[in-house]
N, C-alpha and C positions, 0 to 999 in steps of 0.2 A: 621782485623788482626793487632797484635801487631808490628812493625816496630822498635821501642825501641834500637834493636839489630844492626840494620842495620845504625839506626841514629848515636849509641856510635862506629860503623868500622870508618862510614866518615868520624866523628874527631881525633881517635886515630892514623888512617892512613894518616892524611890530606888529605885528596883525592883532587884535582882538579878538574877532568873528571869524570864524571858521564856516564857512557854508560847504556843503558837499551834495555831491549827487550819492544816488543808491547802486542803481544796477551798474555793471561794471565797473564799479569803483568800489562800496561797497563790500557787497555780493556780486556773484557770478552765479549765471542758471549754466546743468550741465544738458538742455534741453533747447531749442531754439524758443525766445520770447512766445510763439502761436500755440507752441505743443502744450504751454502752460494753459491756456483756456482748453485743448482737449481732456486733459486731466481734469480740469474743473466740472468738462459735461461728464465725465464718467461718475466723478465722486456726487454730482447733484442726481443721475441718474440714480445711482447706490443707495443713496441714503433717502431717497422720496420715491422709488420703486417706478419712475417715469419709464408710460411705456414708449420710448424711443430709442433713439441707437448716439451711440458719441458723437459720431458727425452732422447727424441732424441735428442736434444740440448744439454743436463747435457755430455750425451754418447758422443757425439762430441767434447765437450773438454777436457774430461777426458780420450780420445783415443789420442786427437792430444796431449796431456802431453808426456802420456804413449811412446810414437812413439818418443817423442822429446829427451826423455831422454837417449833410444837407441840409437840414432842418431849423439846427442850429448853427448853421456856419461857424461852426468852430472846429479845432484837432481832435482826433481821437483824444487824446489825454486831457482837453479842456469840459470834455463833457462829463455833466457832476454824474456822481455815481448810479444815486438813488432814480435819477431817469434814466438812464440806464437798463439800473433792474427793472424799472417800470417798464419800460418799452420790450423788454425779452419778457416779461410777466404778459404782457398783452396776448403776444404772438403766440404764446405757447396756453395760454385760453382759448382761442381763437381757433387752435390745430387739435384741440381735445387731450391736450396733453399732460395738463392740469387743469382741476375744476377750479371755480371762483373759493370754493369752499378752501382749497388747499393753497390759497393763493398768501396765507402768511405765512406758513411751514416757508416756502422754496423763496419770501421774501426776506425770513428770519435766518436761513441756513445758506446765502450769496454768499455773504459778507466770508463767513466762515470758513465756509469751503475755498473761496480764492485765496483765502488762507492756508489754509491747509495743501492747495494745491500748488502754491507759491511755494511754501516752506518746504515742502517735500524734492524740490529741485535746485535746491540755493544753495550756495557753500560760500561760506566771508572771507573773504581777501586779506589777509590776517597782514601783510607789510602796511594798506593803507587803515586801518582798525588800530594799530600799535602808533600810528602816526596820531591818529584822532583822540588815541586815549593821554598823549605823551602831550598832546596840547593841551586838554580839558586840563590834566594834574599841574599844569601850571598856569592856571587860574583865567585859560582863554572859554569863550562861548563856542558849542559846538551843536550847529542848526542843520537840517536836513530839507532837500530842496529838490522834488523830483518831478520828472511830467510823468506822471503815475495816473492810471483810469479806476484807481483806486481813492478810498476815504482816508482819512488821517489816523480813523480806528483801523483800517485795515491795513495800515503803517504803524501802528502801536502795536499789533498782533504780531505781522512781522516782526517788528525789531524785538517784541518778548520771546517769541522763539530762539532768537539766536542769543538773547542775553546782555544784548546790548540798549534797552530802549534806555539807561539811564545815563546813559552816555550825552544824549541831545539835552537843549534848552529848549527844543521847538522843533516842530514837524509842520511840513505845508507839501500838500499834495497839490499839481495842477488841476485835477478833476475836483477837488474841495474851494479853491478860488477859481477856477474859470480862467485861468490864465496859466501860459506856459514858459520855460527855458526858454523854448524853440522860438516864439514869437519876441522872448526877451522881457513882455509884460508882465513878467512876476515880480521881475524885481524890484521894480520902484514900491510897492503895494509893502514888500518886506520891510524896503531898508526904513519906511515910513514912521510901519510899526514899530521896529525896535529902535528905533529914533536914534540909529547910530551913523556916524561917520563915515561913507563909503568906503574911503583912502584906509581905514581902520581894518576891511574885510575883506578876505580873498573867501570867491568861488572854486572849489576843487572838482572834476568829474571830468570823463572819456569825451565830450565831445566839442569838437573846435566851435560849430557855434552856437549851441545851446549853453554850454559851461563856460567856455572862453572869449569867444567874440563879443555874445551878448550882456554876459556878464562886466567887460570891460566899457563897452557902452553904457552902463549905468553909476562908472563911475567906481565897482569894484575892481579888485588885484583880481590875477586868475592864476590857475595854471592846470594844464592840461596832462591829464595820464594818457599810458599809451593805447590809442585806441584800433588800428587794426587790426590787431592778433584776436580780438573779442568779434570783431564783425565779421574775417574767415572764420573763426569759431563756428558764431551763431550759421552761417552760411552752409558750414560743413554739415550742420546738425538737421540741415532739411532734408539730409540725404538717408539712405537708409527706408527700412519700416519696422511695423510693429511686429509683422510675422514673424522676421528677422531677430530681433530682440528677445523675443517670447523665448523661440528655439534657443536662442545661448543662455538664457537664461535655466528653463526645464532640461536642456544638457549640462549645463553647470550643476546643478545640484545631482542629474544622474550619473555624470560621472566621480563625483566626489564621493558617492554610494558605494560604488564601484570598489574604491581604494580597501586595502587591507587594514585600513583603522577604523572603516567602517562595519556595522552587523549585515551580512548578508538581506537583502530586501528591501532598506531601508528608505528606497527609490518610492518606494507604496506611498510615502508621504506628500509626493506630486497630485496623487490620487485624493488620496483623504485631504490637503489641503484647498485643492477644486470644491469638492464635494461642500466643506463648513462655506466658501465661499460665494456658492450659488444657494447655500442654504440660508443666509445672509441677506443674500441680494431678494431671493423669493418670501423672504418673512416681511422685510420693505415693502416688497411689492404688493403685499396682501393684507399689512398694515398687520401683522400677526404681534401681538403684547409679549403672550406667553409660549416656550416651547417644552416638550415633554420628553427627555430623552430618557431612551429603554435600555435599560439592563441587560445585559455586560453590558455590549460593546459602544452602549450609548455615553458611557463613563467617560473614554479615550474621547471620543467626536465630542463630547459638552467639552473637554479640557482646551481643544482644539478652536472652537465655536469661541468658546468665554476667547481665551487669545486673541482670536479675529477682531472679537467686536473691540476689546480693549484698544487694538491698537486704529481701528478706522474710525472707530466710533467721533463723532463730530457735535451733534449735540446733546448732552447729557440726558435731559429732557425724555428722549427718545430710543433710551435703552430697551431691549429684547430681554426681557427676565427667562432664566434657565433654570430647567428643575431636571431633577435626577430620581427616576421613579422605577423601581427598582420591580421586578417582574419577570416570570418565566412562562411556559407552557403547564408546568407541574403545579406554581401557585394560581396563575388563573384557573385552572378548574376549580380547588376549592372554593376562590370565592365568588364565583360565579353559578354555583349548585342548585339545582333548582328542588322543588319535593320529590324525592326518590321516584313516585308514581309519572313525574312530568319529563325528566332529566333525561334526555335523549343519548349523554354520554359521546355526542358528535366524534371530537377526537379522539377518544380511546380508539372508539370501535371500526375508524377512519384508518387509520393504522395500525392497529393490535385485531383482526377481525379471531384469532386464535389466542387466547388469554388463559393463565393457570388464574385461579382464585386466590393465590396469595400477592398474583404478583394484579390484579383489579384492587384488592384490598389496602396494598403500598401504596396505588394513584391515592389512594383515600386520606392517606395518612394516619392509617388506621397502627395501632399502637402495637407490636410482637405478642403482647399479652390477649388482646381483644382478637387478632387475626386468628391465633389457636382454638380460640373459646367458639369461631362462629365457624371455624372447619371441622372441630370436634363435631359442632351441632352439625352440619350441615352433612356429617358425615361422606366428606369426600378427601380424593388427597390434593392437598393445596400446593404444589407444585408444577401437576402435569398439565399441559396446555390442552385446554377444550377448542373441539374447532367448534366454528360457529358460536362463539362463546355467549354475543348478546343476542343471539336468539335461540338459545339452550335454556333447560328447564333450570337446570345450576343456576343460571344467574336468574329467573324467577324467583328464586326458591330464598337467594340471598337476598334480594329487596323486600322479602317477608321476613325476614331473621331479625326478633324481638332487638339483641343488642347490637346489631346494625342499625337498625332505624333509628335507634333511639342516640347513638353516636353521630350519626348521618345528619339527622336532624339540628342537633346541637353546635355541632362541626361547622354546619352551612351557613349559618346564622351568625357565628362567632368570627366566621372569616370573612363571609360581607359586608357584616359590621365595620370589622378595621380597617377595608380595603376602602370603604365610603370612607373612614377617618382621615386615611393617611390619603386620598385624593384632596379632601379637605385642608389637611394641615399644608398644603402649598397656597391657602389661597389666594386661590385662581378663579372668576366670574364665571365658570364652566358651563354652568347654564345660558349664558349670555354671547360667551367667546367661542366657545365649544373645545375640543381637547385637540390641538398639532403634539402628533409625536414625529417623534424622529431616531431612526435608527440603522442599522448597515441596512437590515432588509431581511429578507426577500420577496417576502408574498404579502405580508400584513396579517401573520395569524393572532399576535398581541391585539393589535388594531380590531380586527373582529372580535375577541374576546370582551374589551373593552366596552366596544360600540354595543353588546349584547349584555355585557355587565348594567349598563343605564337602561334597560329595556330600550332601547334605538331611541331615546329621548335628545342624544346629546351628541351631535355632529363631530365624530374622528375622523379626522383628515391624518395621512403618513407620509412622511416625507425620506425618503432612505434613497441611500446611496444606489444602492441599485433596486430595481421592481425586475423580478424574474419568474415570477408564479401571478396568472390570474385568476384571481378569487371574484366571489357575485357581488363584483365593486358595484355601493348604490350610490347615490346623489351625497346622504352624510357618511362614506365612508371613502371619499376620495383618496386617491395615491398616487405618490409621483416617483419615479425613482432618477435621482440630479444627476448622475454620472452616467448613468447606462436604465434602459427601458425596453421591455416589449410592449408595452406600452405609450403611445397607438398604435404605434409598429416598430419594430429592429431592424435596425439600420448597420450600417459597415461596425462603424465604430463603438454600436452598443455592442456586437461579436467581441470586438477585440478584449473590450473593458470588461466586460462579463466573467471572461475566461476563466479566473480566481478567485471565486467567490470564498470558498472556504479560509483565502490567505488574506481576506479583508476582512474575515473573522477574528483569524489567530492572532494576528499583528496591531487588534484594537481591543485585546482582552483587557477584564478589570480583575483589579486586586482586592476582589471579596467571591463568595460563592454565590450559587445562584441561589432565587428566591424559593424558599419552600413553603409557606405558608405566609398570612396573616393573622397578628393577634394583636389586641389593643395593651397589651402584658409586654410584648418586646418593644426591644430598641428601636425607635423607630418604626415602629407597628411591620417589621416586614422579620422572619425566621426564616434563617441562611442555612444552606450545607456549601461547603466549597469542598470537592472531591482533591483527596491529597494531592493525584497528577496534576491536575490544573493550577495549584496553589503552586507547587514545584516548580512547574515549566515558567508561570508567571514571576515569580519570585528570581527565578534562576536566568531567565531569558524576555521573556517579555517586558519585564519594566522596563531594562536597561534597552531595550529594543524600539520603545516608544521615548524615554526619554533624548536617543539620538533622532530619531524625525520631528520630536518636537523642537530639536535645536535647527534642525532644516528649514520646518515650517516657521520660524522665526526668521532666519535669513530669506525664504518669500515671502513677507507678508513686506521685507523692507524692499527688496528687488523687484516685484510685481507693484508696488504702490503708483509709483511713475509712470506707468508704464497702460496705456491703450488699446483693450484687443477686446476682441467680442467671443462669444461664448463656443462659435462655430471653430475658431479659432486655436483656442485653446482643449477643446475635444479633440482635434486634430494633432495637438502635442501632445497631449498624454496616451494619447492612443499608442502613438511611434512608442512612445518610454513603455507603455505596457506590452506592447510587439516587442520590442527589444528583452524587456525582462522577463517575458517569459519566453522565449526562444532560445537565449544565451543565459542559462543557470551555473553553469560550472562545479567544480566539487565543493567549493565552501558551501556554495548556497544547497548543494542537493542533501551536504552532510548536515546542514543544518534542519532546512528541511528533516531528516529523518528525526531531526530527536524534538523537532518541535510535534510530531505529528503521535510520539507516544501522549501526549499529554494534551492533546485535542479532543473534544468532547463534539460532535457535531449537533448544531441545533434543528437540524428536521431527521425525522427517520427513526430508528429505533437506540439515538442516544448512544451510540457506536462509535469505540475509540477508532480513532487514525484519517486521515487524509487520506479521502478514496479515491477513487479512479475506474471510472466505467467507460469503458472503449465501445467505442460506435456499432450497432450491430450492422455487417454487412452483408445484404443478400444479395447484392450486384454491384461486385469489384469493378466491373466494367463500366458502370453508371455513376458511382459512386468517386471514382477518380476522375472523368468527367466534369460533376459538380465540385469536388475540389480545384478544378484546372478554372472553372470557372468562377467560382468563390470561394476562394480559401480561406475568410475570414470564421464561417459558417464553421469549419472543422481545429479552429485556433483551442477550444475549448480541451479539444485531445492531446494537440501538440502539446501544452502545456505539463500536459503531465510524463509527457513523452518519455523525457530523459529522467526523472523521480520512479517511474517505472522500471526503466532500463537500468537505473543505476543500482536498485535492490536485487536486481536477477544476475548482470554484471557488467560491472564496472570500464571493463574495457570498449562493450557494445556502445554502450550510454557514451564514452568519449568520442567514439567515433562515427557519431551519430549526425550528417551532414543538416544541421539548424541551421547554417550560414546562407546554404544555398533554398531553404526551404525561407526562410528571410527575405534573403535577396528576391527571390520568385512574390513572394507578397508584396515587395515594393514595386516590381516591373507590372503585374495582376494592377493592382489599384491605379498606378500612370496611366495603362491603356484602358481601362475604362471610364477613366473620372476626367482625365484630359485630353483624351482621341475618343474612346465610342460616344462618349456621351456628347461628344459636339454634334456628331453626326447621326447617331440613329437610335432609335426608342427603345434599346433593350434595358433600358432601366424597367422596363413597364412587363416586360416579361420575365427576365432574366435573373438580370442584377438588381440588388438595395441600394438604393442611393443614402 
């Protein structure tokens, strides 16, 4: 905009005083003025774990106004702040929404967050800021004057955001004096104070008579900017929704994925950036201090998590401390050993129910030298696999073996020890807080080991991305899985999200090996092996793999900030992207695939290289195509591997493998039943998952 005009008033009239208005003169919101309080319920939500939803929030302050302004027969913008908060503070006492007890947290964290939520949708008008700066430098006053339902701290906040608070001589909020533009009554009260010259000051701002009319009325100059292009603006911006937004957004970054400068997969980061976000929202909400992230793939998620909070985080105060606690299957047993005569052996013999004796001896960590010495004695060959091996006399016979025991013994002691240390060296109030871990998933067999580590003294709660195996979940061993669950039940969209378990492994690996023991002697009391493939693949492909979704998940953490949806909402987007991504793989992603999957180690099962694929057993083709005609999402787990199959047998089948039309048929499948059957009749209760 040309200013020209406004330039040649300042000197004709010699102006001294500069007054200005904010919003649209100013700043510009890219939000209509209301959408700015639903932002604010979401972020007062987030950050104090309330259990309600944005709009009941939005409705809560937008009634306690409404009621205020009756009350106190004044404008919305004349009503002081702090009654205000006071009056939403009530109501939300009142609705059980927050306790008395919590009532100075959500009175200390208002202010801030309207902050925050303000800032996050503002951009400065840079023609009228180069005007205000061009008057201060020669030597005029430059005062700010808005009908704001804000405090004059929550106008210092603002204007230190954008860089400019040192620009003013003075700030005056209508809600800090009780008086507005619009009725005109601010003025006099001003020109009072600063005991200046009317005829000396011109009023600048968008509206004829808040800024110009009534500004002239008291005896100030004015002039007015142009103000309907801001009010269609604001107008245009009611239109639309959030569902709407979500979607360009979670398609914005999947197809940028998409592109040839991207790593094949890279889309995953829609998933894993969900996942730290509801892990965020749920540590709020349970008022959780401490989180425990597990070894590997807990490394990627804490990088992820720390990011999150860094950039939402609001009051300092209120930080989520994160620890990085490093653990396998192979080091929990050692340190968790009981006296050879007690030591049940659970998981070996869970899984290994056929075991050679050298290779029980290895679970042991039993030394090359010592493993010869007790096969000698024990006179067997340590290789050949016994069946029935923990109820075979061999393995009696080895729990009596003089330099077994006396190893065994030693062993178990040295590795509980460190494993209490290095729980310790985080301190954590554990006995007080109890232990939240958090990791991909799937079952919680760490989480068990743990919880049986402290003799069940000490309440582990798990928190992973997905929960796909149920284990004899008790009261202190709860689990939740944030993205997908069989637990309490599997629904549409836990199918879809499930489908890749193993690719939410490989795509959140760490760059160290896995843990193989504890000793109060190592680094960090935890003794690594990192198997060459792994270190390879990682090195070679996975860093630079995670460092492109962590540049993604920074472009959403700025594009979802503004931005208002609720949890059902956003399952429902990433759902489609994980439909999509694994239905349409193509040859980059299949080729990659293959060589990521030499170098994959999988975490349940017999520690077995590659990326498996177990196809459905069918004993009634005819039933079978049925329930897929009627839930497709239930068999999404096969399709996924479909074409990675196809493509190692050949290549030409795997192209011409019709995924489009197997696609298309899941999006027609879900329309008819979620927005035709389900209006009308009960087969959700027999049939279909809702």
């Amino acid at each position: 905009m040309s200013l020209n005009q406004l330039h040649k008033q300042l000197k004709e009239k010699n102006i001294k005083f500069l007054f200005t208005d904010y919003y649209d003169t100013i700043v510009h919101r890219h939000v209509h003025p209301n959408y700015v309080q639903r932002i604010w319920a979401k972020l007062m939500i987030r950050e104090l774990g309330l259990p309600t939803t944005i709009d009941e929030l939005y409705f809560i302050r937008q009634e306690s106004s409404k009621y205020l302004v009756e009350v106190l027969n004044k404008t919305t913008d004349e009503i002081p702040y702090d009654t205000l908060k006071g009056e939403i503070c009530k109501r939300l006492i009142n609705a059980d929404i927050i306790s008395i007890e919590n009532k100075a947290d959500f009175m200390t964290l208002f202010e801030a967050v309207d902050a925050r939520a303000e800032s996050s949708v503002q951009y400065l008008n840079q023609d009228v800021l180069d005007t205000l700066k061009y008057f201060k430098a020669n030597s005029g006053k430059v005062y700010l004057i808005s009908d704001f339902y804000g405090s004059r701290t929550l106008f210092e906040k603002l204007l230190s955001h954008h860089g400019i608070l040192d620009l003013f001589d003075g700030i005056y909020s209508s809600a800090e004096l009780e008086k507005s533009k619009h009725s005109g009554a601010v003025y006099a009260p001003i020109i009072s104070e600063l005991s200046i010259d009317p005829k000396e000051g011109m009023m600048i701002g968008d509206n004829l008579r808040s800024d110009y009319n009534n500004a002239i009325k008291n005896g100030l100059n004015a002039y007015q900017l142009p103000h309907k292009k801001y009010l269609k603006k604001n107008k245009r911006n009611n239109f639309g929704n959030d569902k709407k937004r979500l979607k360009q957004i979670i398609n914005n970054v999947y197809k940028t994925c998409k592109k040839e400068a991207s790593f094949p997969y890279t889309e995953f980061i829609i998933q894993y950036h969900t996942f730290v976000e509801r892990m965020y929202e749920t540590a709020r909400r349970k008022n959780i201090k401490d989180l425990f992230f597990l070894s590997r793939e807990g490394q990627y998620l804490k990088r992820l998590f720390d990011s999150y909070q860094e950039f939402t985080i609001i009051d300092e105060s209120r930080r989520i401390n994160t620890h990085y606690l490093k653990i396998s299957r192979h080091a929990a047993l050692q340190m968790s050993l009981k006296p050879i005569e007690e030591e049940p052996f659970t998981f070996l013999s869970t899984k290994y129910n056929n075991l050679a004796v050298d290779d029980f001896l290895i679970a042991l960590n039993c030394s090359e030298e010592l493993r010869t010495q007790i096969i000698t004695e024990l006179n067997v060959e340590g290789k050949t696999k016994i069946e029935g091996f923990f109820n075979s006399s061999i393995f009696e016979a080895i729990k009596q073996n003089k330099a077994l025991k006396d190893y065994y013994d030693k062993h178990r002691k040295e590795s509980n020890k460190a494993f209490k240390s290095y729980v310790s060296s985080f301190n954590v109030n554990i006995e007080k807080e109890g232990i939240n871990l958090v990791d991909i998933g799937w079952g919680g067999t760490m989480q068990e080991a743990i919880y049986e580590f402290f003799d069940h003294k000490i309440p582990v709660t798990g928190y992973y991305l997905g929960l796909g195996n149920v284990y004899n979940i008790q009261p202190h061993t709860k689990r939740f899985g944030l993205l997908f669950s069989i637990m309490p039940y599997t629904d549409y969209y836990d199918h879809i999200i499930m489908a890749n378990q193993q690719l939410y492994e490989q795509f959140s690996g760490a760059d160290h090996g896995s843990a193989f023991d504890y000793s109060e002697d190592a680094d960090g009391y935890v003794i690594e092996y990192h198997k060459p493939e792994e270190k390879w693949l990682y090195d070679n492909h996975i860093k630079a793999h995670q460092e492109q979704m962590f540049g993604f998940h920074k472009s959403l953490l700025k594009s979802l900030e503004p931005l208002c949806y609720s949890e059902k909402t956003m399952q429902n987007a990433i759902s489609k992207t994980a439909l999509k991504s694994g239905m349409f793989q193509g040859s980059r992603k299949l080729k990659f695939l293959d060589t990521l999957s030499h170098g994959f180690y999988q975490n349940v099962g017999h520690n077995q290289v590659g990326i498996t694929y177990e196809p459905p057993k069918i004993e009634n083709p005819i039933k079978m195509g049925i329930q897929f005609l009627l839930t497709p999402e239930k068999f999404f787990r096969y399709l996924v591997k479909l074409e990675p199959m196809l493509y190692k047998k050949n290549k030409v089948i795997a192209f011409f493998t019709p995924m489009s039309l197997i696609y298309l048929y899941f999006g027609i499948n879900k329309y008819i039943r979620f927005k035709i059957l389900n209006r009308f009749f009960l087969l959700k209760y027999n049939i279909f998952n809702k």
